[in-house]
C-alpha positions as CSV (number, residue, x, y, z in Angstrom):
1,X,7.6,14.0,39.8
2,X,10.3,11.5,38.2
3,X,12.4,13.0,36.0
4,X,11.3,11.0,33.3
5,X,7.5,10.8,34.1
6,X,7.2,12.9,30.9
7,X,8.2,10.7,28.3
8,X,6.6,7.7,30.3
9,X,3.3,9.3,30.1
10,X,4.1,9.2,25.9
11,X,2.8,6.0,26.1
12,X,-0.1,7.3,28.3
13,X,-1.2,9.3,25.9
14,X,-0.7,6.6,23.1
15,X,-2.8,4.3,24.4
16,X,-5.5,6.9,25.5
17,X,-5.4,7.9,21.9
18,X,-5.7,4.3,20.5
19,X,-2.0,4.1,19.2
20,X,-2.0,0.6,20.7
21,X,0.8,-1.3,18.8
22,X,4.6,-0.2,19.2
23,X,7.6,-0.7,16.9
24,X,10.1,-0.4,19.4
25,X,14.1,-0.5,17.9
26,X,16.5,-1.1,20.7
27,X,19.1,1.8,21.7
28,X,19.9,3.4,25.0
29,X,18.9,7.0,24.2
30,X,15.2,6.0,23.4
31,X,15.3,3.3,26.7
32,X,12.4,6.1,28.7
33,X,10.2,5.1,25.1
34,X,11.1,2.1,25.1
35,X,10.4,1.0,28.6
36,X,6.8,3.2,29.3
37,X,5.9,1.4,25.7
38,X,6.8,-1.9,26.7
39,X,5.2,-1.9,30.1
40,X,2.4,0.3,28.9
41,X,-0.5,-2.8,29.6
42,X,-3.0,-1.5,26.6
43,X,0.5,-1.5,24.3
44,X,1.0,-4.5,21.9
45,X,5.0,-4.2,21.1
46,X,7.3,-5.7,18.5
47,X,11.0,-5.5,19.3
48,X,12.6,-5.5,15.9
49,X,16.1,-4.6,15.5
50,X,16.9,-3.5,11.9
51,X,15.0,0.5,11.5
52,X,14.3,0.0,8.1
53,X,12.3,-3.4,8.3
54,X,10.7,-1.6,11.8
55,X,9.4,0.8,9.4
56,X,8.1,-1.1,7.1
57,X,6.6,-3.5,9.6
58,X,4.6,-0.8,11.7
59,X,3.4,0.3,8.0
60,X,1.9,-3.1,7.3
61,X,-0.4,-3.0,10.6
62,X,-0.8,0.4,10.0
63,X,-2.0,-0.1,6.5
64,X,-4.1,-3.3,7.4
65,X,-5.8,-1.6,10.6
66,X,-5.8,2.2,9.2
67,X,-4.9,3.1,13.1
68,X,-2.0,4.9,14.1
69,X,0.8,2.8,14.8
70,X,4.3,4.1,16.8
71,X,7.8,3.7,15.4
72,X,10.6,4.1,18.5
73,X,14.3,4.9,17.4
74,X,17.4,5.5,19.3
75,X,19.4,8.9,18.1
76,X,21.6,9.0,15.2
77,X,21.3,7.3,11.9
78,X,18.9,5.3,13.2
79,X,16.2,7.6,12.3
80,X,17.6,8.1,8.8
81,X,16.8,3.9,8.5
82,X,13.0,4.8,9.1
83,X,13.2,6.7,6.1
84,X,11.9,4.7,3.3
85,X,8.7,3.6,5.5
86,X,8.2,7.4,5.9
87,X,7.9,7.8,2.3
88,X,6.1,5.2,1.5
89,X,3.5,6.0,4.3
90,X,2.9,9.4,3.0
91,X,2.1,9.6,-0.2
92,X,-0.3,6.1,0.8
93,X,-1.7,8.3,3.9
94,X,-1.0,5.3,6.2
95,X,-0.7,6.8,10.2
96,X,2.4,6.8,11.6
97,X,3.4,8.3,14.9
98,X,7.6,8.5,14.5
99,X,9.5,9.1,17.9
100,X,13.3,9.6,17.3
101,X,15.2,9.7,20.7
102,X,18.0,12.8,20.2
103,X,20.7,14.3,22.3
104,X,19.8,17.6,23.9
105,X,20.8,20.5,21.5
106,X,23.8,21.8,22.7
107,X,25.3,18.3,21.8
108,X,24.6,18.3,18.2
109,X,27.9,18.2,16.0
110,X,30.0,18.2,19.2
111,X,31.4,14.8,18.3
112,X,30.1,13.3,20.3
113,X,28.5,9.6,19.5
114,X,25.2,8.7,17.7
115,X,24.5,12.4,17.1
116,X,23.4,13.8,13.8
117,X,21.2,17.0,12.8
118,X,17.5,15.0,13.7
119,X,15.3,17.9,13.7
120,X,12.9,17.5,10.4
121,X,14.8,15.0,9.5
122,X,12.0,13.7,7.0
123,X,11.8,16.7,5.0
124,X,8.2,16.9,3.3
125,X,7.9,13.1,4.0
126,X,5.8,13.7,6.8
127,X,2.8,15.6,7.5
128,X,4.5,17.9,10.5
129,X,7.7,17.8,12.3
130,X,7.8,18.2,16.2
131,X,11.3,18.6,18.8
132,X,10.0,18.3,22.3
133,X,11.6,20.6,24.8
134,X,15.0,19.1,26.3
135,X,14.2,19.8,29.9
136,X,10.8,19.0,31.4
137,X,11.0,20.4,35.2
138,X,8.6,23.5,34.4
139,X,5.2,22.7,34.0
140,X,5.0,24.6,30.9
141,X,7.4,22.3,29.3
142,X,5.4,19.3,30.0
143,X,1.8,21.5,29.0
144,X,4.0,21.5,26.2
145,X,4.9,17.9,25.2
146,X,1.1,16.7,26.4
147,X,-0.4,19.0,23.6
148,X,2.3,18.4,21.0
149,X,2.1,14.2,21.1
150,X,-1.9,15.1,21.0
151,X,-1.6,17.2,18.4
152,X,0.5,14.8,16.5
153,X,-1.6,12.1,16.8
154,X,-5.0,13.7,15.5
155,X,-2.4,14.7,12.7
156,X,-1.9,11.3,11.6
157,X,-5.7,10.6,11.6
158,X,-6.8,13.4,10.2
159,X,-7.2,14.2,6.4
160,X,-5.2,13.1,4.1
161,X,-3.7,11.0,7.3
162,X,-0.3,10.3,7.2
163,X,2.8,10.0,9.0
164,X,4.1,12.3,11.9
165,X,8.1,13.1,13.7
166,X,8.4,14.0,17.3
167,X,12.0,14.4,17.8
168,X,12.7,13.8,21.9
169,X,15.7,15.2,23.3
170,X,16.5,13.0,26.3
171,X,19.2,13.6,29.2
172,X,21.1,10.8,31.1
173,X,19.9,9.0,33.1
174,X,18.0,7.3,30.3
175,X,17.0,4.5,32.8
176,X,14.7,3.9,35.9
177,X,16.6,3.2,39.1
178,X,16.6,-0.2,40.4
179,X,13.4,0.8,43.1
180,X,11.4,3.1,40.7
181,X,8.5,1.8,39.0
182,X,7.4,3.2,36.1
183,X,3.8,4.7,36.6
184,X,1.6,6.3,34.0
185,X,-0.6,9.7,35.2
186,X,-4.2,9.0,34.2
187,X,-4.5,12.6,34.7
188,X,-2.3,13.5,31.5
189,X,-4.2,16.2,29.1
190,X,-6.3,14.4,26.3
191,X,-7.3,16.1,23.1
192,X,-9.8,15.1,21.2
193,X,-9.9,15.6,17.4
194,X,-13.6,15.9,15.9
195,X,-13.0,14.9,12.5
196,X,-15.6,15.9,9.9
197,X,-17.1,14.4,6.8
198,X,-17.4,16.9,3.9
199,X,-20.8,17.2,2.1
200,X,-21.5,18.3,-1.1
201,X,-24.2,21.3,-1.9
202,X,-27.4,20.2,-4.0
203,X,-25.8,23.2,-6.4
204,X,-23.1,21.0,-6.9
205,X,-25.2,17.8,-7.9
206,X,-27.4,20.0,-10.2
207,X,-24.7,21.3,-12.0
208,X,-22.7,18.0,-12.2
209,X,-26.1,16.3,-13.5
210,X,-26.0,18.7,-15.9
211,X,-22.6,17.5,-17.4
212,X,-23.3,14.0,-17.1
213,X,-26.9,14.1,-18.9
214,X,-24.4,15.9,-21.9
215,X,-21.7,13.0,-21.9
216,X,-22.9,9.9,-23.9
217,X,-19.4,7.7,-22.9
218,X,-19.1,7.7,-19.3
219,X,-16.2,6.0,-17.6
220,X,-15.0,5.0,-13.8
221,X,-12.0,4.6,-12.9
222,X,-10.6,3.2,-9.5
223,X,-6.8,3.7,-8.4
224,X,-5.4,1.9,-5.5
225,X,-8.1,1.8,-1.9
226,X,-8.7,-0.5,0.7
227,X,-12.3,0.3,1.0
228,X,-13.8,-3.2,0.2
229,X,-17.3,-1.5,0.4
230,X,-17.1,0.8,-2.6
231,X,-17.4,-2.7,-4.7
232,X,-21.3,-2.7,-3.9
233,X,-22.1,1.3,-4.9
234,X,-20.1,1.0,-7.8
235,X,-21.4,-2.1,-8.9
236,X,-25.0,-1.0,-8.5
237,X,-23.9,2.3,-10.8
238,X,-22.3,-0.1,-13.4
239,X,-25.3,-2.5,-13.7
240,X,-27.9,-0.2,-13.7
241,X,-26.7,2.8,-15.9
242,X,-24.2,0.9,-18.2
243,X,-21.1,2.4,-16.8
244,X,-17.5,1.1,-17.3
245,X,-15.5,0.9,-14.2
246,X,-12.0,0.5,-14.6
247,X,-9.9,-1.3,-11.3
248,X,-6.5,-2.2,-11.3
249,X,-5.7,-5.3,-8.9
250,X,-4.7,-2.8,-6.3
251,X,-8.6,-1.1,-6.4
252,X,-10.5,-3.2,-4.4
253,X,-13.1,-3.5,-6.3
254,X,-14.7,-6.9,-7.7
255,X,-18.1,-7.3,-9.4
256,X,-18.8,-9.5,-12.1
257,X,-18.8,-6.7,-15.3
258,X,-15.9,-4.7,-13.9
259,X,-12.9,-4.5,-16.0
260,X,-10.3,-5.7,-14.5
261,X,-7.9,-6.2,-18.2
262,X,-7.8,-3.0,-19.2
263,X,-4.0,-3.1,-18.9
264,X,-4.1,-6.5,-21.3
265,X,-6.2,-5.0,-24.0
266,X,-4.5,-1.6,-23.8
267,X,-1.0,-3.2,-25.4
268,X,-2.8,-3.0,-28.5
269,X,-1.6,-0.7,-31.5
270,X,-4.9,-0.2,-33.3
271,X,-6.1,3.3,-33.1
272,X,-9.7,2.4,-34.6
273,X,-10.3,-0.2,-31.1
274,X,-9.0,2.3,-29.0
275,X,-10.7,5.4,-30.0
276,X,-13.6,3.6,-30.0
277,X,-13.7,3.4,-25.9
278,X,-12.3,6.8,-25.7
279,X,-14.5,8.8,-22.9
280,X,-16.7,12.0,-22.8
281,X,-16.4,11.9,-19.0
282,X,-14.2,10.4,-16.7
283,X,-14.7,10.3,-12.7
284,X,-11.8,8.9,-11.2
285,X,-10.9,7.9,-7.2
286,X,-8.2,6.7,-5.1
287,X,-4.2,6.9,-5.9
288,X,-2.1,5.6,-8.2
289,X,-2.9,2.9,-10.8
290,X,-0.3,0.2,-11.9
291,X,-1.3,0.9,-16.0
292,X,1.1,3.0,-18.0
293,X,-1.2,1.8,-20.4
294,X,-4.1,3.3,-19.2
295,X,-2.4,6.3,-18.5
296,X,-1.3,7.3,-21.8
297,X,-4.7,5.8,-23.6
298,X,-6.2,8.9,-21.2
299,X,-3.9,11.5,-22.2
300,X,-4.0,10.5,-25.9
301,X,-8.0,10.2,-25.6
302,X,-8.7,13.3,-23.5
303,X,-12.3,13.3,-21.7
304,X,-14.1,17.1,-22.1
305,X,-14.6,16.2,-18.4
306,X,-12.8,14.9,-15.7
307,X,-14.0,14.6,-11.9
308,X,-11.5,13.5,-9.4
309,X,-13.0,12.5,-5.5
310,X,-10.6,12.5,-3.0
311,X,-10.7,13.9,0.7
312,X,-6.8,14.9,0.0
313,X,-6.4,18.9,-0.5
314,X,-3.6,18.2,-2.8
315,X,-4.4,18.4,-6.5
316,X,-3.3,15.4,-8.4
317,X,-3.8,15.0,-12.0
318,X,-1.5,11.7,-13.1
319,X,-3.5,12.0,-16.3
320,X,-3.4,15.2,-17.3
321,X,-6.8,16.0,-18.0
322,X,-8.3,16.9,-14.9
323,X,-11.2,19.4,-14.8
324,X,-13.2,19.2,-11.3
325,X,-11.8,18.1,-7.9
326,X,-14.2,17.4,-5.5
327,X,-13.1,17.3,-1.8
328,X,-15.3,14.2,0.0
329,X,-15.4,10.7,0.5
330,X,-15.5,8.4,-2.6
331,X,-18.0,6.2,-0.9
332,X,-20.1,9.1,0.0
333,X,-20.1,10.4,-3.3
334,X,-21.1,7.4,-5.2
335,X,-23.7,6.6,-2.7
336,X,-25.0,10.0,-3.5
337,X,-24.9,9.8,-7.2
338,X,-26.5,6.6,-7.2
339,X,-29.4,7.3,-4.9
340,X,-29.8,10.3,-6.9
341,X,-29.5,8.9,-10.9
342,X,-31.8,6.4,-9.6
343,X,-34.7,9.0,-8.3
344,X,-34.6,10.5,-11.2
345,X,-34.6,7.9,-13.6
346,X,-38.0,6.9,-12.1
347,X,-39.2,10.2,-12.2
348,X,-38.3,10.8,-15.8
349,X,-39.2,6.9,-16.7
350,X,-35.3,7.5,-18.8
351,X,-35.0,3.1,-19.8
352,X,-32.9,4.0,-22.5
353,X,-29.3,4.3,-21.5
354,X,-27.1,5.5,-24.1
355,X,-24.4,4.0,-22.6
356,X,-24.9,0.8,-23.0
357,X,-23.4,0.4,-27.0
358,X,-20.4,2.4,-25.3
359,X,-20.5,0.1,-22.0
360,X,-21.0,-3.2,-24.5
361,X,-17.9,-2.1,-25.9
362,X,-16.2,-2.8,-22.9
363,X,-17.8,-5.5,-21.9
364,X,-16.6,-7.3,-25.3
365,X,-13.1,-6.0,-24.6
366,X,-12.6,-7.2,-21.6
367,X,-13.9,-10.7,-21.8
368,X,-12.1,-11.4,-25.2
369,X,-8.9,-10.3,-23.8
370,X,-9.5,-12.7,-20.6
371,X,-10.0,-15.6,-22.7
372,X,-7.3,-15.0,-25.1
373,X,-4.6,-14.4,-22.2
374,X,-5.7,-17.4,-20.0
375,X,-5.5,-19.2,-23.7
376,X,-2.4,-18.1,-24.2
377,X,-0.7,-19.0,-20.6
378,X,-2.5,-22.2,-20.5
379,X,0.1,-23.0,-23.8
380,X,2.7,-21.6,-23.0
381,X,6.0,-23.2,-20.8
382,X,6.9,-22.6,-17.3
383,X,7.9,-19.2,-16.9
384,X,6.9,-16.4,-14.2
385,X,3.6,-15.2,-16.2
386,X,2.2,-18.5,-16.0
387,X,3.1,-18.9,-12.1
388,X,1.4,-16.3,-11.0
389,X,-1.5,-17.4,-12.9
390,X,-1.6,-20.4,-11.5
391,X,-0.6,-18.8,-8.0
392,X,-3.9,-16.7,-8.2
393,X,-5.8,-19.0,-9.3
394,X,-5.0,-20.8,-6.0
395,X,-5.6,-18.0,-3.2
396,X,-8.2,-18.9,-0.9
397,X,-11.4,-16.8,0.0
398,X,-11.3,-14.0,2.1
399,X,-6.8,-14.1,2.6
400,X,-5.0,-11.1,1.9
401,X,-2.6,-10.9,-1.0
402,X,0.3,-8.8,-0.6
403,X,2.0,-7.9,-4.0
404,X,6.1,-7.2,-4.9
405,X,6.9,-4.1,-6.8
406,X,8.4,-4.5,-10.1
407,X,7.2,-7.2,-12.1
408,X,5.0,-9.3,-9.5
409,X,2.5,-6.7,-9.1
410,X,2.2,-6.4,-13.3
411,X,2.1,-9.1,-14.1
412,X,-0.9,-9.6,-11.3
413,X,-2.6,-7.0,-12.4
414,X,-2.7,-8.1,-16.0
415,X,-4.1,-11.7,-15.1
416,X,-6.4,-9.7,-12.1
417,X,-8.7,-10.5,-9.8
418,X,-12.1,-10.4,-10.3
419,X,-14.3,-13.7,-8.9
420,X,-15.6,-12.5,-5.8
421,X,-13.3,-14.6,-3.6
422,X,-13.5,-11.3,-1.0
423,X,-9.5,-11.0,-1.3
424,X,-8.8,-8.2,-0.1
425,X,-5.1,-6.6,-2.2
426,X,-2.2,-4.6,-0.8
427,X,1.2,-3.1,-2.4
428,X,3.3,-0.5,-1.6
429,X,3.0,1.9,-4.1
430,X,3.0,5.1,-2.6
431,X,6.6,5.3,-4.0
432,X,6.7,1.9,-5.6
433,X,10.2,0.8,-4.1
434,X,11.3,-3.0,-3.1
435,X,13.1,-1.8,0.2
436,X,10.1,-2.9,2.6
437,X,7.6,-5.4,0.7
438,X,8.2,-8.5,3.1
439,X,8.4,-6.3,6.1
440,X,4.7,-4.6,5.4
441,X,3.2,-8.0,4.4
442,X,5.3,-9.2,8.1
443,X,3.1,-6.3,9.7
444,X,0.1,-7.2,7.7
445,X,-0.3,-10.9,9.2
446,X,1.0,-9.5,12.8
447,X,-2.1,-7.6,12.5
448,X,-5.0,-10.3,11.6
449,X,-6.0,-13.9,11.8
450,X,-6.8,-14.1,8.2
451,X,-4.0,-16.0,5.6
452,X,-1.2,-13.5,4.2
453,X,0.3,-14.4,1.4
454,X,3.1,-12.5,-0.2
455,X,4.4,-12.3,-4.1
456,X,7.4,-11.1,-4.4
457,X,10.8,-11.2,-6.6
458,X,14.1,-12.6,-5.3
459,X,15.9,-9.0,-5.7
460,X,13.3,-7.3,-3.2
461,X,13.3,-10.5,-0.9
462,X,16.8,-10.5,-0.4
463,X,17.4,-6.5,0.4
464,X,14.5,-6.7,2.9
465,X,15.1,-10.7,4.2
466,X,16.0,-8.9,7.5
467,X,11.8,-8.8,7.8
468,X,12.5,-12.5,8.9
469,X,15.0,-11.3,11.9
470,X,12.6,-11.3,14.5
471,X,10.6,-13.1,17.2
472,X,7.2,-12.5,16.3
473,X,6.7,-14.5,12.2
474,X,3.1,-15.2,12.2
475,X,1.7,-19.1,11.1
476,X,-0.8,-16.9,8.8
477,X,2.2,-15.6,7.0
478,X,2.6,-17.3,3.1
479,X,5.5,-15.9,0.6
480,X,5.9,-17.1,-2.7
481,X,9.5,-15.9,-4.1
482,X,9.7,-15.4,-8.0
483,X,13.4,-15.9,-8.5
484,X,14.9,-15.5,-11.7
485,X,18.4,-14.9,-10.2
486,X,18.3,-11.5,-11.0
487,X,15.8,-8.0,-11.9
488,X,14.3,-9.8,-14.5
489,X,12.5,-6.3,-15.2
490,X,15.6,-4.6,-16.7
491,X,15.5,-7.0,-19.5
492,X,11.6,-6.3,-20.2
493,X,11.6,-2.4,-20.6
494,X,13.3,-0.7,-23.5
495,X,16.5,0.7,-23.1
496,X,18.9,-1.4,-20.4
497,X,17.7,-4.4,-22.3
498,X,20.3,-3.2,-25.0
499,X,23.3,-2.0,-23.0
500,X,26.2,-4.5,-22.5
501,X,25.8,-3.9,-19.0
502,X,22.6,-4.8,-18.9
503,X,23.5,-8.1,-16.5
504,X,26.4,-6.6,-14.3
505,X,24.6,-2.9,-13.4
506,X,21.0,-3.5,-14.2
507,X,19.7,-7.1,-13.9
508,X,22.5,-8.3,-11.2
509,X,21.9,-11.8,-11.4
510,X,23.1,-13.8,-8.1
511,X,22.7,-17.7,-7.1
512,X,21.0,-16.7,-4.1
513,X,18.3,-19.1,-2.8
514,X,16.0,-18.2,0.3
515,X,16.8,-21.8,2.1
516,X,19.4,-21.0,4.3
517,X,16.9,-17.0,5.6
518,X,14.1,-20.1,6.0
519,X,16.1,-22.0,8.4
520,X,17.4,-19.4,10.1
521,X,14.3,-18.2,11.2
522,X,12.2,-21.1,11.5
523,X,10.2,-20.7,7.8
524,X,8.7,-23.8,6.4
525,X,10.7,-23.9,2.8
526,X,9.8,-25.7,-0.5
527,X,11.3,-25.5,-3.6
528,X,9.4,-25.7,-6.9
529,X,11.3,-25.9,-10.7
530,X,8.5,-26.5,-13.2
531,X,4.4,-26.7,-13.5
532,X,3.9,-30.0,-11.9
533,X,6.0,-29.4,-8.7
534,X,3.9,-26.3,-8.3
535,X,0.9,-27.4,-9.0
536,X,1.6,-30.0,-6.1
537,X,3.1,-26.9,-4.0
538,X,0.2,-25.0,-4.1
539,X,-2.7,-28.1,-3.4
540,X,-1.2,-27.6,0.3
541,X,0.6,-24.2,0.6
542,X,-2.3,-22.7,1.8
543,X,-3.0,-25.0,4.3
544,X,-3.3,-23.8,8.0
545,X,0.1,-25.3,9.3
546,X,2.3,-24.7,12.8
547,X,5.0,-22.7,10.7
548,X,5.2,-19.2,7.9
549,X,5.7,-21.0,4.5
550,X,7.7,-20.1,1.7
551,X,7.3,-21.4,-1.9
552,X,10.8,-20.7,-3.6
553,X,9.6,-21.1,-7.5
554,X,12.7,-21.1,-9.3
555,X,12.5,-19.5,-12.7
556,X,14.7,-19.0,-16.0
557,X,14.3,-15.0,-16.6
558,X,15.5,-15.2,-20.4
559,X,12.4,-17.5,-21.1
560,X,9.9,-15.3,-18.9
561,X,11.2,-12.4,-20.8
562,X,10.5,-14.4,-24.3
563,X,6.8,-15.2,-23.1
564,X,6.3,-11.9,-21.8
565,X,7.3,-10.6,-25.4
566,X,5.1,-13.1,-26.9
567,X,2.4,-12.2,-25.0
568,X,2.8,-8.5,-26.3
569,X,2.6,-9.4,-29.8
570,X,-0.9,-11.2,-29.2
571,X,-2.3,-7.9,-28.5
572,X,-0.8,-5.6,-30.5
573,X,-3.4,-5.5,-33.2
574,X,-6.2,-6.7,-30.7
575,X,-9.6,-5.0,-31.1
């Protein structure tokens, strides 16, 4: 056996296991990865030479595909670099399979180069934390790496999925001679991983009927998912039992009565409007929501009940007012519920639903709010609220949309997304950070044919422009750059908006402009200062083209603050 036949059957196992696409960063300790990866033929690779864009680029296709997707590192601070992605892929659950290259123990703090203290490295930022045995001439040692990289595999897949670290200790040579050939052992041990989907007892139902027969104002509400399906269940729910469902931008869900401006109608100050939607019973799935509004109108108007569905042991309660935590599938348990409310509403011949004066509330809500905010930005001056109006108003059917932390992603969720153009909404905000957005959406169009466009701020662009630094920028790639010179946000929320440092330490306005990254790396670039120029942009922008495109819209920040303010006044005494 080759030294090194070990590691080479990594990829082996990989592929076996349908981790098919590798992030591979280059480094001599990790060359036995990188190598078996590379020549691996069921292996899609991506070179990319900056860790922290690697990370975040691997968590794009991850996040797009929902397959496991290998990050390869050479030893030392490299690894730390990965970090970020990490994060962000564990509290999103996205499957990641990290392999760090290390020096063999008795090397660590020896000064010697590229050596750091690599073992669980990631703290609680990943789901487990393996070191692979330095020496692999016993055949217990390699029983030992074969079930570890299988078990940390069905760890990323299983539930809640998430990332995984296998450290690997690695000896010179880290080469193949000039006359070996790498070879992979189809006879490498394969675990399987028999995942199973949770089912809840008819006791449960019976009892849970029993609450919701009791409540008169029932609510949904959707946090961030990529399930596109759970549009059609909870649309059939909403319609036919008079239901609100709440969905942030970042949801996934679109239906013609869903509201989709809660966070619009929520800026208003009058206590008779809002206690007049305030909930009985609230049943709430997936993560995090964008709405600090919505937030704090649930903790102010506290439910008697609240059911949260998620497959995720952990118990989360962002709202304060959870009461039940129910352990399955949110598309299985709507499904359920629906099948269920609609047997017995047969049986019982129940036509009245009252619901609907509570649901009509909504309704009325929502739809007045709409109109007055597209009022409002159709009369107003150029300024970033209005461009991303007019941005979203543009996407194309069935593309992708990839939203910037900070202010892109509010201010899209306040104009939302709702027409049933089947696009289909990602953002990192597992932590919320701006360290990796253009890398994930990078990784997002690597991994489909569809369009991929990207909103995004200048301040993220620039600290993750190395996303561009590569070989591989797909033609379905589309970024449209906000930039306002600056973190425009800082002068938005209270507090640094009154410091006098407020433009040195918090905003940090620059003259940066994203011409010179486009031309470095082959980007189509166009440059936009007012309405008309991007109106004209945008008839073509999503064209199919030979080239990624970005759309630089250039953007005063003191007057996007002073429309943004504006806008707040409108709804403070909505209702």
């Amino acid at each position: 056996m080759a030294i090194l036949q070990p590691i080479h059957n990594i990829a082996e196992i990989c592929a076996r296991k349908n981790v098919k696409t590798a992030i591979l960063c280059p480094g001599s300790r990790s060359a036995a990865l990188t190598i078996s990866m590379a020549r691996h033929p069921e292996i899609q690779t991506y070179s990319i030479s900056d860790e922290r864009s690697a990370g975040f680029i691997g968590l794009g296709i991850a996040q797009a595909s929902n397959e496991t997707v290998s990050l390869v590192c050479t030893s030392g601070t490299a690894a730390y670099n990965l970090a970020p992605a990490v994060a962000e892929a564990f509290f999103q659950e996205i499957p990641l399979l990290i392999l760090t290259a290390d020096r063999p123990p008795e090397w660590i703090n020896q000064y010697d180069g590229q050596t750091i203290y690599q073992e669980n490295i990631f703290g609680k930022h990943v789901k487990k934390s393996f070191t692979l045995p330095a020496d692999y001439t016993h055949a217990d040692a390699v029983w030992q790496i074969e079930r570890v990289v299988n078990e940390a595999i069905n760890l990323t897949q299983s539930f809640p999925k998430g990332p995984v670290h296998i450290n690997v200790p690695i000896r010179e040579p880290f080469y193949p001679t000039e006359h070996e050939i790498v070879k992979f052992d189809r006879q490498v041990r394969i675990i399987g991983n028999a995942v199973i989907s949770k089912t809840l007892s008819r006791q449960f139902f019976e009892n849970f009927y029993g609450i919701w027969r009791s409540c008169d104002k029932k609510l949904i509400i959707v946090g961030q998912q990529q399930n596109t399906e759970l549009s059609k269940v909870l649309k059939n729910i909403s319609d036919e039992f008079s239901i609100p469902v709440l969905s942030d931008i970042i949801s996934n869900v679109s239906f013609e009565h869903v509201i989709s401006a809660h966070d619009v109608f929520f800026s208003s100050k009058n206590e008779n409007f809002l206690e007049s939607l305030a909930p009985d019973l609230i049943i709430t799935c997936g993560k995090s929501v964008i709405s600090k509004n919505l937030k704090q109108f649930i903790r102010k108007y506290q439910p008697r009940y609240h059911f949260h569905i998620q497959e995720n042991p952990e118990l989360i309660d962002p709202f304060q007012t959870l009461t039940h935590k129910v352990e399955v599938s949110d598309q299985y348990f709507f499904e359920t519920l629906f099948s269920d409310l609609d047997i017995m509403k047969f049986k019982e011949g129940d036509d009245d639903d009252e619901n609907s004066e509570y649901f009509a509330r909504w309704q009325a809500a929502n739809q007045k709010s709409q109109l007055k905010l597209s009022k409002f930005l159709l009369n107003s001056p150029y300024s970033e609220f209005k461009t991303v109006k007019n941005v979203i108003a543009q996407l194309p059917e069935n593309a992708i949309f990839h939203l910037g932390n900070s202010m892109p992603v509010r201010y899209a969720n306040l104009i939302g997304l709702s027409d049933g153009r089947n696009i289909e909404v990602f953002a990192n905000r597992g932590t919320s950070g701006i360290d990796g957005i253009l890398s994930s959406a990078v990784g997002n169009a690597l991994s489909t044919s569809k369009l991929v466009i990207c909103l995004i701020g200048d301040v993220s662009f620039f600290y993750d422009r190395n996303a561009f630094w590569n070989n591989y920028l797909p033609t379905n790639l589309r970024v449209v750059l906000l930039n306002n010179h600056g973190g425009n946000i800082f002068r938005i929320i209270d507090g640094p908006n009154r410091q006098a440092e407020l433009k040195e330490f918090f905003v940090t306005e620059q003259n940066f402009t994203a011409k010179n990254t486009c031309t470095d790396a082959g980007v189509e670039y166009i440059r936009v200062t007012n309405d008309e120029e991007l109106e004209k942009a945008l008839a073509t922008f999503f064209e199919i083209s030979t080239q990624p495109k970005l759309l630089e819209v250039m953007i005063d920040g003191e007057i996007s603050v002073e429309i943004f303010r504006e806008y707040k006044k409108l709804f403070a005494d909505f209702s």
